[in-house]
C-alpha positions in Angstrom: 101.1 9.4 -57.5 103.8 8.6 -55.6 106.6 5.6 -55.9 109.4 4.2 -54.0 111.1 2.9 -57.2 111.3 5.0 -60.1 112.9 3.3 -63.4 113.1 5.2 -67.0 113.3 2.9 -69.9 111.6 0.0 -70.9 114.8 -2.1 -72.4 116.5 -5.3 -70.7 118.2 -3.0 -68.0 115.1 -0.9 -66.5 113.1 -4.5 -67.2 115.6 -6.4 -65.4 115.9 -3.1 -62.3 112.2 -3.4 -62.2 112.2 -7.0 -61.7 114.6 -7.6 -59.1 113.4 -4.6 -57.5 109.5 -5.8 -57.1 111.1 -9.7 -56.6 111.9 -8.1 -53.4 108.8 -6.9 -52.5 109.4 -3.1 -53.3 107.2 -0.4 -55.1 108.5 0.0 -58.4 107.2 2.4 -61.5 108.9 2.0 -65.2 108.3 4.2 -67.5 109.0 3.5 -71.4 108.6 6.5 -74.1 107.6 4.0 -76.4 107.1 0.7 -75.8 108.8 -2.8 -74.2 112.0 -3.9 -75.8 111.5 -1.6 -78.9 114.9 0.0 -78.7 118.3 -1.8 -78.8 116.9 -4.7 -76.6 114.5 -5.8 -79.3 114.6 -6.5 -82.6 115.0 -9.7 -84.8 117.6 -12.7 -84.2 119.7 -13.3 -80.7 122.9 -11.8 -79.0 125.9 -13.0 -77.3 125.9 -13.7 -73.7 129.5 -13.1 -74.0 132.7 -13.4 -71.9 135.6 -14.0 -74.1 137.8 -11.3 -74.9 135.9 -8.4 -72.9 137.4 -5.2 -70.9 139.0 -7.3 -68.5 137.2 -4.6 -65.4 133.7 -6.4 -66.8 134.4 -9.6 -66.0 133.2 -10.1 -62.3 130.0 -9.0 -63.9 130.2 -11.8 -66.8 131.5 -14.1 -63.9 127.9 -13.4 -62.2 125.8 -13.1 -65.5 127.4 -16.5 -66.0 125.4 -17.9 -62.9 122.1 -16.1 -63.5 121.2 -16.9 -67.1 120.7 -20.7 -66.6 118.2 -20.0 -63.9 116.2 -17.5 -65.6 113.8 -19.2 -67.5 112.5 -21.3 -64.7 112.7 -18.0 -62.4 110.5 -15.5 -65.0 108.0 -18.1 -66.3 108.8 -17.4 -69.4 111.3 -18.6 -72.2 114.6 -16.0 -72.7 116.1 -18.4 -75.5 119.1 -18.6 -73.7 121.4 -21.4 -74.8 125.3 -22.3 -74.1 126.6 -22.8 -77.2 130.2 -21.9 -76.3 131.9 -19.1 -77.9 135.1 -19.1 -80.4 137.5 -15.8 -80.9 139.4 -16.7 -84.1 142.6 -15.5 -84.9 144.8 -15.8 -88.3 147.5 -13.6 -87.6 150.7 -13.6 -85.4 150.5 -10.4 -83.9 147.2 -7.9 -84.3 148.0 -4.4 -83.2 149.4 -4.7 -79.2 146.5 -6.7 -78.1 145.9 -9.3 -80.4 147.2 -12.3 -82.6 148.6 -15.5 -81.6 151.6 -14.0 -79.7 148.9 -12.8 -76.9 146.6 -15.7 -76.9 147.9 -17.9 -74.2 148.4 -15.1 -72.1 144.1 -13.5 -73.1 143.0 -17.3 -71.8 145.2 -17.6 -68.9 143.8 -13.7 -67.6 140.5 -14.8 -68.0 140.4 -18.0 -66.7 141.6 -16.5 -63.1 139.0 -13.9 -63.6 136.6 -16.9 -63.4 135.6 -17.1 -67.2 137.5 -20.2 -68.3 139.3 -20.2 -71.7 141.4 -22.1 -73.8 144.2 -21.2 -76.0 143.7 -23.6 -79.3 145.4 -24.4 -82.4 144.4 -25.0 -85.6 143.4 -28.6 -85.4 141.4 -28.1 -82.4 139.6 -25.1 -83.9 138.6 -27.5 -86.7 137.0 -29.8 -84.8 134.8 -27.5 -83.1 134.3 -25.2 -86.0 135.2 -27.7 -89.5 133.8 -25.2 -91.9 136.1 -21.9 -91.2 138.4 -20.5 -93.7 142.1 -22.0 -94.1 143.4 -18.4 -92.7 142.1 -19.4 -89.6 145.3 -19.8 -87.4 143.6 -20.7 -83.8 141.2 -19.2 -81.4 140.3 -18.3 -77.8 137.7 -20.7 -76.7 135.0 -20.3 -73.9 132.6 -23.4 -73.1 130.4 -20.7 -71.2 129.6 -18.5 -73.9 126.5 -18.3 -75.5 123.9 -16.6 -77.2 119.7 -15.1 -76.0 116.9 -14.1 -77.6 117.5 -10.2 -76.5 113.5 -9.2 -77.7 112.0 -12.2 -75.2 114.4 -11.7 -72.4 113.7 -8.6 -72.1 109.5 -9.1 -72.2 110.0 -12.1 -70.0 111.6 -9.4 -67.3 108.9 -7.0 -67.8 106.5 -9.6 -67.7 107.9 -11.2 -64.4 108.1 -7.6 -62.8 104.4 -7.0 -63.6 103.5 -10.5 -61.8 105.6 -9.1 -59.0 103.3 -5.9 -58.6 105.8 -3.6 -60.3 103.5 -0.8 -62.3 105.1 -0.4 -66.3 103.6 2.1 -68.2 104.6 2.3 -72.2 104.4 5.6 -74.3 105.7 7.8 -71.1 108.6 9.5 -72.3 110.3 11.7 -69.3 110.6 15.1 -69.8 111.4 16.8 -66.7 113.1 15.6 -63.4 112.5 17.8 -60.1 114.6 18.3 -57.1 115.4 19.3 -53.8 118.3 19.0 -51.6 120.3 16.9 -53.5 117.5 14.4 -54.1 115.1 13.3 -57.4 112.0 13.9 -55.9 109.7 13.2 -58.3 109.5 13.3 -62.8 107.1 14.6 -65.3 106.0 13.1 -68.6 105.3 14.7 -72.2 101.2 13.6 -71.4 101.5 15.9 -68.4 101.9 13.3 -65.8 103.6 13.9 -62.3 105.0 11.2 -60.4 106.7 11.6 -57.1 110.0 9.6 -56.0 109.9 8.1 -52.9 113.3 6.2 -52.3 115.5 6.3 -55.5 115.2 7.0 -59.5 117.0 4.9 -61.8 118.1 6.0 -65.7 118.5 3.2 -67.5 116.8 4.5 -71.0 120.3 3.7 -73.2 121.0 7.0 -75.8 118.0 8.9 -73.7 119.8 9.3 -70.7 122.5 11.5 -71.6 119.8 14.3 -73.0 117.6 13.6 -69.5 120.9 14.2 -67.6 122.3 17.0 -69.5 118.5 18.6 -69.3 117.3 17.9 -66.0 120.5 17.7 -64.0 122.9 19.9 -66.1 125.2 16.8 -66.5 126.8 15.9 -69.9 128.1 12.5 -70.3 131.0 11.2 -72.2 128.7 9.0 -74.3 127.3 9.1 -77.9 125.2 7.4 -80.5 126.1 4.1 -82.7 123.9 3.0 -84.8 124.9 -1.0 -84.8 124.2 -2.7 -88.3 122.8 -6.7 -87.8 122.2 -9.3 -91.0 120.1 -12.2 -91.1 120.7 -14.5 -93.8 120.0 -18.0 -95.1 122.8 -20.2 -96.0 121.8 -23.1 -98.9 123.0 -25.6 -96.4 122.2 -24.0 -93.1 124.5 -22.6 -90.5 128.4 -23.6 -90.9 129.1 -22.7 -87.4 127.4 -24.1 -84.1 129.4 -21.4 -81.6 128.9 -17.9 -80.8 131.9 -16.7 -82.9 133.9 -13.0 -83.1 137.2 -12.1 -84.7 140.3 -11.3 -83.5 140.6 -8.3 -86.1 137.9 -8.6 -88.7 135.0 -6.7 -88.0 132.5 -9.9 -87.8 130.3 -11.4 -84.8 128.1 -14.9 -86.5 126.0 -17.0 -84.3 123.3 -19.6 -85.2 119.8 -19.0 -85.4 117.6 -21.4 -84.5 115.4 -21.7 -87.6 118.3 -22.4 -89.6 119.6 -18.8 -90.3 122.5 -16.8 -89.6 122.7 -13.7 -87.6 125.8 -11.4 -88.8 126.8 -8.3 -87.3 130.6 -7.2 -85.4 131.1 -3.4 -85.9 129.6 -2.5 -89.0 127.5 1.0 -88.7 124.3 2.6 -90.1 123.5 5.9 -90.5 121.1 8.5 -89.3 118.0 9.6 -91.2 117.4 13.0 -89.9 114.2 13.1 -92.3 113.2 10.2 -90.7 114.4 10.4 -87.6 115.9 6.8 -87.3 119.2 4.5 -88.3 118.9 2.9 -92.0 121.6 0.9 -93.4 124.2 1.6 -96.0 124.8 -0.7 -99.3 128.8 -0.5 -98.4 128.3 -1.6 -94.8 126.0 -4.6 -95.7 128.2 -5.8 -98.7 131.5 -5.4 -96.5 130.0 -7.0 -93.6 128.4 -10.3 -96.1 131.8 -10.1 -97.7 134.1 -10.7 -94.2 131.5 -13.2 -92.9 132.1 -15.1 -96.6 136.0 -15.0 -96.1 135.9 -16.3 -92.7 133.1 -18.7 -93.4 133.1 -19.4 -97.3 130.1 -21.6 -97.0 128.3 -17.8 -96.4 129.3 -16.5 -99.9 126.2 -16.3 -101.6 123.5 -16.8 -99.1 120.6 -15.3 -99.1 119.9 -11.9 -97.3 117.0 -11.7 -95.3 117.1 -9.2 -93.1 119.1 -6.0 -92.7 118.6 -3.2 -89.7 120.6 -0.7 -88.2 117.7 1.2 -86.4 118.3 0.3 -83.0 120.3 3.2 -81.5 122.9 1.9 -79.2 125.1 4.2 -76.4 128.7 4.4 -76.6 131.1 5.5 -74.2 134.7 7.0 -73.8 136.5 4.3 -72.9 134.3 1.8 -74.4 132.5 0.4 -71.0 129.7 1.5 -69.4 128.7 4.1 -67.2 126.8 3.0 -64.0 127.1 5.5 -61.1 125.1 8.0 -59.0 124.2 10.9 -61.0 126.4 14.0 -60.1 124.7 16.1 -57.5 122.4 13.6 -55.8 121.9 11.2 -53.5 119.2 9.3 -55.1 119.6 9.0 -58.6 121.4 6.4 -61.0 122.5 6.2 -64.1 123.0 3.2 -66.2 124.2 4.2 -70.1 127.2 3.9 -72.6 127.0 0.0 -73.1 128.6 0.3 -76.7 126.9 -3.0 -78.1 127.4 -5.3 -75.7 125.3 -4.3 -72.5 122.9 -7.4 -73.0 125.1 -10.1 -71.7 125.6 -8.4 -68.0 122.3 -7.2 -68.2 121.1 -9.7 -65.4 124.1 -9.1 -63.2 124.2 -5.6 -63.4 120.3 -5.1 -62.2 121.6 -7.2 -59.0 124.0 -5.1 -57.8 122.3 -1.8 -59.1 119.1 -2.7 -57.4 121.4 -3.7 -54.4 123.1 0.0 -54.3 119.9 1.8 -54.7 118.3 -0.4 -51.8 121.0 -0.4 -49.3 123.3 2.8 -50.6 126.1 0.3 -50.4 127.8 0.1 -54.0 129.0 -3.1 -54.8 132.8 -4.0 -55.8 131.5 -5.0 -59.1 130.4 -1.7 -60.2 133.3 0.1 -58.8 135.0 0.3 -62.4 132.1 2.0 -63.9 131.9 5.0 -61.7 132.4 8.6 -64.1 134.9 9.7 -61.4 137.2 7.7 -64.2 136.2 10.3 -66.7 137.7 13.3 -64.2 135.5 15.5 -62.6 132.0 16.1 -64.0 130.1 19.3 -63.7 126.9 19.3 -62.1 123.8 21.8 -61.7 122.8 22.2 -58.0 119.7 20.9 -57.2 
C-alpha cells in the first residue's frame, strides 16, 4: 500500500503533521507502535504553552504557536483545554549564575518582547498582586500575559481526530521496524506485524525517544539526543490552588500551574528512573519529596497537601544543546526528523507541524526552522542509501 505522506508516531507532533498535512488535501499514513497520545503527549494534568524565558532561537516558533492555539478548538472540533492564563518567572535572587537573577531581568523582557513575546520586568509589589500567596523570598518576576497552559492528552486526540475527518489513515500498534531506500530517497517502511508500506512523496520521524534508534538502525545515523524521564505531581491543596498563572523559577527546580478541578500540577526538572525489569520510568521517593518540598517554599500554602498523583513514565527526548532537532535526515532527500524536545516540545507543537508540513510539501525550509538543523551539531555520519 502505497502513501504520499508517511508520519511515525502517534504523539502531538506526528498528530499535528498529519493534520495539517491531510487539511490540505494530501495522502497521509501515521503509524503509532502503541497507541494515540500514550507517550509524553499524554498522561494526566496540562502543560505550558510557554514563551517566557525560552532559548531565545525558539521564539519565532512561540511567536506563531502564539497565534494558532486560540483558533484551534473551533478549527479541530474538538476541545484542546487551552487557556491563557499568563505565565510568571519568579526570581528571589540578585544574580543566578550568568543568566539569571534580578540584574538580568529587564534586559530577558526587553529581548523577548522584540522577539514578539511581550514581557514585563516586575517588582515585588506587582508580583503580589498577580500572585498574593508566593513566599516572602520572592524578589520579582518575568511576566508574560500570553502564556498559558493545554490539556497535552486532548490536544493531541483532537489533532488525530481532526486528521482522520480530513481522510488521513492512523493506524495504532504499528511500531516501525525497518526503513528502505534507494537513491537517496525513503521509499517505503516495514512494521513488526509484517506490514509494507510504500513512500510516495516524503516520510516524516516524529516518534520522540524512537527516532534516534529508527535513525541509527535504518539510516546509520546517531543523534545527539538521549532519554529523560520527566517526573510530574498532582496534588490537592486544602484551600485549592494558590496560584492562578503558569509559574516557573528562575533557579529552583519547580514548574506549578492550576488544574481545573481544583488541583495542582507540579513538575520543573525533577527525574525518574528506568525500570529495566519493567521496562518503563517509576518515580523516586527523594525526587517526589524534593520536588513537594520546593513547590511548599515557593508556595507555603502547598506544604501539606495532599498527593494525588505521581508519574515519571512518559519518556521524553533530550538534546545537546537543549533544543530540538528538526532537519532532513542525513543522506536523503525525503525524510525528516523531528526529536530532542527536552520537555518542552508541546507548546510549539502547532507551529512547528506548519512549517514542517510546509518543507516537506514544497522542499523550501522555512526561516523558522533554520536553528534546528544538526549541521549545528558538526558533521553527522550517514550510511548511503
Amino acid at each position: 500500500m502505497k502513501h504520499q505522506f508517511v508520519i511515525i508516531g502517534g504523539g502531538v507532533h506526528g498528530c499535528a503533521a498529519a493534520w495539517r498535512l491531510a487539511d490540505a488535501g494530501e495522502d497521509v499514513l501515521l503509524l503509532e507502535a502503541g497507541a494515540i497520545a500514550s507517550g509524553a503527549s499524554g498522561g494526566f494534568g496540562r502543560r505550558g504553552v510557554r514563551a517566557n524565558r525560552r532559548d531565545l532561537r525558539e521564539l519565532p516558533l512561540m511567536r506563531a504557536a502564539y497565534r494558532i492555539w486560540p483558533e484551534l478548538d473551533e478549527r479541530l472540533g474538538a476541545a484542546t483545554g487551552y487557556e491563557r492564563t499568563g505565565g510568571m518567572y519568579l526570581i528571589e535572587q540578585e544574580t543566578t549564575g550568568t543568566r539569571g537573577g534580578l540584574i538580568a531581568a529587564q534586559a530577558h523582557a526587553e529581548v523577548q518582547t522584540r522577539l514578539g513575546v511581550p514581557t514585563e520586568a516586575i517588582g515585588r509589589d506587582r508580583v503580589l498582586e498577580l500572585e498574593p500567596a508566593v513566599s516572602p523570598a520572592v524578589r520579582g518576576a518575568l511576566y508574560c500575559p500570553l502564556d498559558g497552559t493545554a490539556d497535552h492528552t486532548a490536544t493531541t486526540r483532537a489533532f488525530a481526530e481532526a486528521a482522520r475527518k480530513r481522510g488521513a489513515t492512523l493506524l495504532e500498534d504499528r511500531e516501525v521496524t525497518a526503513v528502505e531506500r534507494a537513491g537517496g530517497r525513503v521509499t517505503a517502511v516495514r512494521t513488526a506485524r509484517g506490514e509494507r508500506f510504500e513512500v510516495g512523496t516524503a516520510l516524516l520521524v516524529l516518534n520522540n525517544t524512537g527516532a534516534p534508534g529508527l535513525l541509527r538502525d535504518g539510516f546509520g545515523v546517531d543523534l545527539p539526543v538521549w532519554r529523560i524521564l520527566p517526573q510530574a505531581l498532582q496534588v490537592a491543596p486544602a484551600g485549592g490552588p494558590p496560584m492562578a498563572h503558569l509559574v516557573g523559577h528562575d533557579h529552583r527546580p519547580l514548574s506549578v500551574k492550576p488544574l481545573p478541578d481544583g488541583t495542582v500540577m507540579v513538575s520543573g526538572g525533577w527525574r525518574g528512573r528506568w525500570n529495566a525489569g519493567l521496562r518503563r520510568g517509576e518515580t523516586t521517593e527523594e525526587a517526589v519529596r524534593g520536588n513537594l518540598r520546593t513547590a511548599a517554599e515557593v508556595y507555603p500554602d502547598l506544604a501539606g497537601a495532599e498527593l494525588l498523583h505521581a508519574a515519571a513514565g512518559s519518556p521524553e527526548s533530550c538534546s545537546a544543546d537543549e533544543i530540538p532537532i528538526v532537519d532532513l535526515v542525513p543522506g536523503t532527500g525525503n525524510a525528516w526528523v523531528g526529536t530532542g524536545w527536552t520537555g518542552h516540545g508541546f507548546a510549539i507543537a502547532p507551529a512547528v507541524a506548519e512549517s514542517l508540513t510546509a518543507w516537506a510539501r514544497t522542499g523550501t525550509r522555512p526561516d523558522d526552522l533554520a536553528p534546528f538543523s544538526l549541521a549545528r551539531f558538526g558533521r553527522i555520519p550517514h550510511r548511503a542509501g
